[in-house]
C-alpha positions in Angstrom: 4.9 -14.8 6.6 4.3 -11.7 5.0 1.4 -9.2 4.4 1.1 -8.0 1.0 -1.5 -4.6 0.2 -3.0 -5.1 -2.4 -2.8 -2.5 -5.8 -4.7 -1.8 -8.9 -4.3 -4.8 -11.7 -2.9 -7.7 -9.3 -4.4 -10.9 -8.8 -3.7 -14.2 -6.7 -1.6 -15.6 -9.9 -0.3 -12.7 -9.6 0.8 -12.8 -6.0 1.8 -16.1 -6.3 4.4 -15.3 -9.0 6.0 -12.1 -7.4 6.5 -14.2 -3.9 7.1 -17.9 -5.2 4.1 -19.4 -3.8 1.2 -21.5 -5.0 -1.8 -19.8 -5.7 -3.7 -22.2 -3.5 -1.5 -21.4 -0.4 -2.3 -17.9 -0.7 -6.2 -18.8 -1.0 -5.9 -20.8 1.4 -4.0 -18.7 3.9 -6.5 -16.0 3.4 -10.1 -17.3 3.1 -11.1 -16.4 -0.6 -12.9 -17.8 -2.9 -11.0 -19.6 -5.6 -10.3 -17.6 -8.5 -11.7 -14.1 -6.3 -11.0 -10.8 -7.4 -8.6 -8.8 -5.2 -9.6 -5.3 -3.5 -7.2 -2.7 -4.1 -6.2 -1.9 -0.5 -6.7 -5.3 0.9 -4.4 -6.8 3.2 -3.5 -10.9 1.5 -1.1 -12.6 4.0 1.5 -14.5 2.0 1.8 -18.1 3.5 5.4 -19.3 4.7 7.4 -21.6 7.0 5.6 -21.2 10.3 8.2 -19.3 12.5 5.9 -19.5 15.7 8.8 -16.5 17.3 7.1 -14.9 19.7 6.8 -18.5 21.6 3.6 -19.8 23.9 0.1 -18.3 24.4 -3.4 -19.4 25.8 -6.5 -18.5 23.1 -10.0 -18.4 24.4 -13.3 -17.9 21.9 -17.0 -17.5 23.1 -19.2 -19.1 21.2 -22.9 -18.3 21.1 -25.0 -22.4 20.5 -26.7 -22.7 17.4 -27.6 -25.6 15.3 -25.2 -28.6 16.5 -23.9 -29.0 12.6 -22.2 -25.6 12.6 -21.0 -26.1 16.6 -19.4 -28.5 15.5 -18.1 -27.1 12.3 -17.0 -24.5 14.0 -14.7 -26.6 16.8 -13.7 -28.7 14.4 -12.2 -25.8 12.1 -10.7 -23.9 15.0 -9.5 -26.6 17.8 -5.7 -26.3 16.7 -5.5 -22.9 17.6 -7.6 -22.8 21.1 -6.8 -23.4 24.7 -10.4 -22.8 25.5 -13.9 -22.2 24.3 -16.8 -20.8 26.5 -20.0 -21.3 25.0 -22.0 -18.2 25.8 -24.2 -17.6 28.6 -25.8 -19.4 31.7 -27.9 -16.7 32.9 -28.5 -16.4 37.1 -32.1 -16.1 38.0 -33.1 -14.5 40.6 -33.3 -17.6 43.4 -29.7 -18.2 42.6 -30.5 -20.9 39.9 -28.9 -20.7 36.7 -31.1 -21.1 33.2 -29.5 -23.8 31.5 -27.9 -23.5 28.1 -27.8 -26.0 25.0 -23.9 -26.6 25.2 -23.7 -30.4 25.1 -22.6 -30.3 21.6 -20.1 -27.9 22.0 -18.3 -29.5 25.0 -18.1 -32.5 23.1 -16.2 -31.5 20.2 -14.1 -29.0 22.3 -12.8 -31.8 24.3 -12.4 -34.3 21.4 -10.1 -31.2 20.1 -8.1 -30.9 23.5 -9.8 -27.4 24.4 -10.6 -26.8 27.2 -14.7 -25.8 27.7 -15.2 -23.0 30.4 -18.5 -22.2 31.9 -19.6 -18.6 30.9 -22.3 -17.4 33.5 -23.8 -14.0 33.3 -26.4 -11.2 35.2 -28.4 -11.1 31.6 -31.7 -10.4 31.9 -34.3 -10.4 28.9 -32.3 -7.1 27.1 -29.2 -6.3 28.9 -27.1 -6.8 32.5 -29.5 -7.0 34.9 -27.8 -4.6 38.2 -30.8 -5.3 40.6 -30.5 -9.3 40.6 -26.5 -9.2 40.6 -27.1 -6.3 43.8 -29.9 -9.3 45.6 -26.8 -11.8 45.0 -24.5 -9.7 46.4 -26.4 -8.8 49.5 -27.9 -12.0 50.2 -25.1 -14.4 51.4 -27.6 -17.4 51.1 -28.1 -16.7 47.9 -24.8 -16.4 46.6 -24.4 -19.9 48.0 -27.0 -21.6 45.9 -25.1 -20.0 42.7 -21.9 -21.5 44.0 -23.5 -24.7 44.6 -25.2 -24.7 40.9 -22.3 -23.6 39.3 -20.3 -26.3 40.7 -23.3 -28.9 39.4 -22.8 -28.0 36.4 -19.0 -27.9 36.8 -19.0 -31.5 37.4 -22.3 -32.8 35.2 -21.3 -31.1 31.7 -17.6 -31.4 32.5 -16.6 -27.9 31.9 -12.9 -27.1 33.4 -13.5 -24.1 34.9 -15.4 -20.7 34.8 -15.4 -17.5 33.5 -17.8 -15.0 35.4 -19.0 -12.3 33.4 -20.9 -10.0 36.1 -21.5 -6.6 34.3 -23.6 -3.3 35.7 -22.6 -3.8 39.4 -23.6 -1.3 42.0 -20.2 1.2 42.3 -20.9 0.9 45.8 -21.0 -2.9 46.4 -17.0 -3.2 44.7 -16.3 -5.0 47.9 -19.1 -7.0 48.0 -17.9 -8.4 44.6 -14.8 -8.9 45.2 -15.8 -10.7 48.7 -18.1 -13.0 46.3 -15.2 -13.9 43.8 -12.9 -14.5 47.1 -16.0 -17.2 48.0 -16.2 -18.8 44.7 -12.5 -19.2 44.1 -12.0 -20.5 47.2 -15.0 -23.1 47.1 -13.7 -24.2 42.8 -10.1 -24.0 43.6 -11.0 -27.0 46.6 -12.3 -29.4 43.4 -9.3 -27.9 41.1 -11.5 -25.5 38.6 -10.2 -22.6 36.7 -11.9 -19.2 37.5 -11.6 -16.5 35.3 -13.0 -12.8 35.1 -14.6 -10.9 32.4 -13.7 -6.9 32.7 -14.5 -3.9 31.2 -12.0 -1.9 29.4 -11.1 1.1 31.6 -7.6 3.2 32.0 -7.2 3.8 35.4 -9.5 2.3 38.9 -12.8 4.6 38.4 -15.0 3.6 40.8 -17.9 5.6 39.7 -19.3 4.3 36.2 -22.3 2.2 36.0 -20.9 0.3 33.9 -17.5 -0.9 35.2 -16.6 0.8 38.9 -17.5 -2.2 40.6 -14.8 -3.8 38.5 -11.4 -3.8 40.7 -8.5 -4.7 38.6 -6.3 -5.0 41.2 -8.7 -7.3 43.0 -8.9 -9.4 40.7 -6.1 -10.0 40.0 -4.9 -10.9 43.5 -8.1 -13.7 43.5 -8.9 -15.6 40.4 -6.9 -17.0 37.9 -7.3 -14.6 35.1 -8.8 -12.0 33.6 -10.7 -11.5 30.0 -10.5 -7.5 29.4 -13.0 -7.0 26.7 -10.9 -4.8 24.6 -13.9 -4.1 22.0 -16.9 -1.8 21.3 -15.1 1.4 21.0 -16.5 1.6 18.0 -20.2 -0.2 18.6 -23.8 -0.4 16.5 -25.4 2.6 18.5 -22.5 4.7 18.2 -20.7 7.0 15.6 -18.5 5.4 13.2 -14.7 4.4 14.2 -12.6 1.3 14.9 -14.0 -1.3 16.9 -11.0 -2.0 18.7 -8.5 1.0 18.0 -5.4 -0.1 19.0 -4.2 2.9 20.5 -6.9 3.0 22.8 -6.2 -0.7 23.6 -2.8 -0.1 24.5 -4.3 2.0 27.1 -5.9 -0.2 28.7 -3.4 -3.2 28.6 -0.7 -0.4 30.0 -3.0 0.1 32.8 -4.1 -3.8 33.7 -0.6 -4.7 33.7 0.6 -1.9 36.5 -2.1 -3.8 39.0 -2.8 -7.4 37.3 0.3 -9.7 36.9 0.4 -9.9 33.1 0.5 -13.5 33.0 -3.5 -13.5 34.9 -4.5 -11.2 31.8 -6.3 -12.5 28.3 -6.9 -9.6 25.7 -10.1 -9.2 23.8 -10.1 -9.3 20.1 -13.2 -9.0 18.1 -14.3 -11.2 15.4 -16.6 -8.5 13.7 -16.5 -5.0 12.5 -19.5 -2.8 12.0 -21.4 -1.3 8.3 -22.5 2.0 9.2 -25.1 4.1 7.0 -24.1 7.6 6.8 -24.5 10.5 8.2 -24.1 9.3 11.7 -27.4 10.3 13.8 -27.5 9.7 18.0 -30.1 7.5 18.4 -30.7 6.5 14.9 -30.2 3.7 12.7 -27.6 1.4 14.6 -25.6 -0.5 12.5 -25.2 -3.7 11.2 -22.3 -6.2 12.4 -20.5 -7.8 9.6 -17.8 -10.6 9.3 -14.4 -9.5 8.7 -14.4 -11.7 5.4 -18.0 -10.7 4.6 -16.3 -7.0 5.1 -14.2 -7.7 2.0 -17.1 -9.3 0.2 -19.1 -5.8 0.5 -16.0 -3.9 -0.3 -15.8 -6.2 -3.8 -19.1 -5.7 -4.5 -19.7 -2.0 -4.3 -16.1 -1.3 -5.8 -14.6 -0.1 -2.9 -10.6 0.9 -2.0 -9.5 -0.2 1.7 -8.0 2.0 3.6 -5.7 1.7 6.6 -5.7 3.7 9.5 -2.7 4.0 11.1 -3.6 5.1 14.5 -6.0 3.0 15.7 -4.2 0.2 13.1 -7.6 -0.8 11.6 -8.7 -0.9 8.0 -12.2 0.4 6.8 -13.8 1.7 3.5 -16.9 3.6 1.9 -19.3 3.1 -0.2 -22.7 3.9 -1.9 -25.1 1.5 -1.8 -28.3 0.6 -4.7 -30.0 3.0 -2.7 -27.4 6.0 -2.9 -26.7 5.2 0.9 -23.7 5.8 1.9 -21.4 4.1 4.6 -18.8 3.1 6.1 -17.4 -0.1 7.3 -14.4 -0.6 10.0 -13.0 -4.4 10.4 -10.2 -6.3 11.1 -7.8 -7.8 8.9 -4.3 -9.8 8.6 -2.5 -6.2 9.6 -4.9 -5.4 12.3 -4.8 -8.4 14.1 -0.7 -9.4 13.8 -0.7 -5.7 15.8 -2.8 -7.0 18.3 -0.8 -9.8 18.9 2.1 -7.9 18.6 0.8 -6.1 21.6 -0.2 -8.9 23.7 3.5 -10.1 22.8 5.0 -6.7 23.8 3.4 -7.4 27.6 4.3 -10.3 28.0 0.1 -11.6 28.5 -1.2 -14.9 29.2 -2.9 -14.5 26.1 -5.9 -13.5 23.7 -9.9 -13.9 23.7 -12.3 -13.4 20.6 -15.7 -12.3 21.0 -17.2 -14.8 19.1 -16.9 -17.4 17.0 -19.2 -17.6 14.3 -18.2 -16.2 11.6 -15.3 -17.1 9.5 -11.7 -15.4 9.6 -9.4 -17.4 8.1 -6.1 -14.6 8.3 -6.6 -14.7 12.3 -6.0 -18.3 12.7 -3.0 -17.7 9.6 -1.0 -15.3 11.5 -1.7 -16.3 15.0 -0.4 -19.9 14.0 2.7 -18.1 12.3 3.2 -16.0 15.1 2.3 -18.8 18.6 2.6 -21.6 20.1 -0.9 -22.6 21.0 -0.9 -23.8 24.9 -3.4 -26.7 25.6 -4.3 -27.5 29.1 -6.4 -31.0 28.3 -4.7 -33.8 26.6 
């Protein structure tokens, strides 16, 4: 496999004729639309014999439900490459029951694709992480039992394999507490042989303070459940300024970190799926901006006769542009280079493997290079 950048006057002919390969292959390899114009700075992966080098690794995707024809267009399209897929969210209410979730569909066609569906349960409340209900659940010892008890319902009734706990906007001051909860719950899933996993926060070193994440204890976790999902995204988010959305620089940082307290094989890297259109200027507390498929990305680029550029830093590609209105922006995204350096990275510490937030829309380069680059590991036959 190689990645070719693209440059003024070439085409997928083109392409095809420099590298000996069929124009179809390199449509196919990359998502476009047959007979699409190139953009002069895009990354087009030219298709080869699979190598699969850098051996065996586990792949997880959320996946937010939506109509049952695209669920399952979705699964269907992606199985190959997936060890799991966690539709996204059972919710805890505040008596410790859990508001259910339309994911019938979804396990379904995961398991008739040998992926393996985990339970995704959450402290959402109706706009973001709700810290008082996960404190009640914490504190409240009764409580936490009837979520241990619901959660293994649903374990057994919808036929998940195992759970990934996504408890954001803890207390700082009830870290033990959590960690004493996770110790209760992988204790009672392990006894009827479920998974449990961990979402975390991206952080570089144990702070114990931030609202956000201090209640998260790396090296906790890691001693407790099975593995961890560190959400390695949002550096670059819609309410804040403009930059990559996961820089890969700052990534590293992280990873460098997890793997001095978590044993790298317990660790799962978050990718995005998305990169962000920003209207410019950049005002704090204005206009948030609008999340965009990496192949919709290109499309806008195409379009408004943009030139992709490559940051080499945070190894992520973006452009500008002026919209109909004189607006301008700027978009950052992933593409084939972006993500064969993140998995390059996940390679280079040895981790159990990668997680994309979300499914949805398409990507066709990911599942190109990752199934150039992996092994995919499946855990259900």
């Amino acid at each position: 496999m190689k990645i070719h950048v693209v440059k003024s006057g070439e085409s997928v002919w083109f392409l095809s004729k420099i590298y000996g390969v069929t124009p179809s292959s390199i449509i196919s390899a990359n998502g476009l639309q047959h007979q699409a114009d190139l953009v002069i700075g895009q990354a087009i992966i030219i298709p080869s014999k699979n190598s699969k080098q850098y051996g065996y690794i586990e792949v997880n995707a959320f996946i937010q439900p939506s109509t049952s024809e695209k669920q399952i267009s979705l699964i269907k399209n992606t199985g190959k490459y997936l060890t799991y897929t966690t539709p996204f969210s059972y919710h805890i209410q505040a008596d410790g029951s859990l508001l259910p979730l339309e994911d019938k569909v979804i396990i379904g066609e995961a398991r008739k694709n040998m992926v393996a569906p985990m339970l995704s349960i959450t402290n959402l409340g109706a706009a973001t992480f709700n810290t008082d209900l996960i404190n009640k659940v914490l504190k409240n010892e009764t409580l936490q039992q009837t979520v241990i008890n619901n959660i293994k319902t649903i374990l057994k009734s919808k036929g998940y394999y195992g759970v990934i706990l996504d408890l954001e906007r803890i207390p700082a001051e009830s870290r033990t507490l959590y960690n004493n909860f996770l110790k209760k719950i992988t204790k009672a899933l392990h006894q009827k042989k479920y998974v449990v996993a961990t979402a975390l926060a991206p952080k570089t070193y144990d702070e114990k303070v931030n609202s956000w994440y201090g209640a998260h204890d790396y090296k906790a976790h890691g001693e407790i459940v099975d593995f961890v999902v560190i959400m390695t995204y949002e550096w670059g988010w819609s309410g804040g300024p403009p930059m990559a959305v996961a820089p890969l620089n700052d990534v590293e940082k992280v990873i460098k970190y997890a793997v001095s307290v978590i044993p790298s094989k317990k660790i799962m890297m978050g990718i995005p799926f998305y990169g962000y259109d920003w209207t410019l200027p950049y005002v704090p507390n204005g206009k948030f901006a609008k999340a965009v498929g990496n192949e919709e990305a290109v499309q806008i680029a195409l379009q408004n006769g943009a030139i992709i550029k490559y940051d080499i830093k945070s190894e992520s590609p973006y452009f500008n542009y002026t919209d109909k209105n004189r607006l301008k922006h700027v978009v950052w995204f992933e593409d084939a280079r972006s993500i064969q350096s993140k998995f390059e990275l996940a390679s280079k510490y040895n981790l159990r493997g990668v997680s994309y937030w979300a499914l949805g829309k398409p990507f066709a380069q990911n599942w190109t290079v990752l199934d150039n680059m992996f092994n995919i590991i499946k855990v259900i036959k």
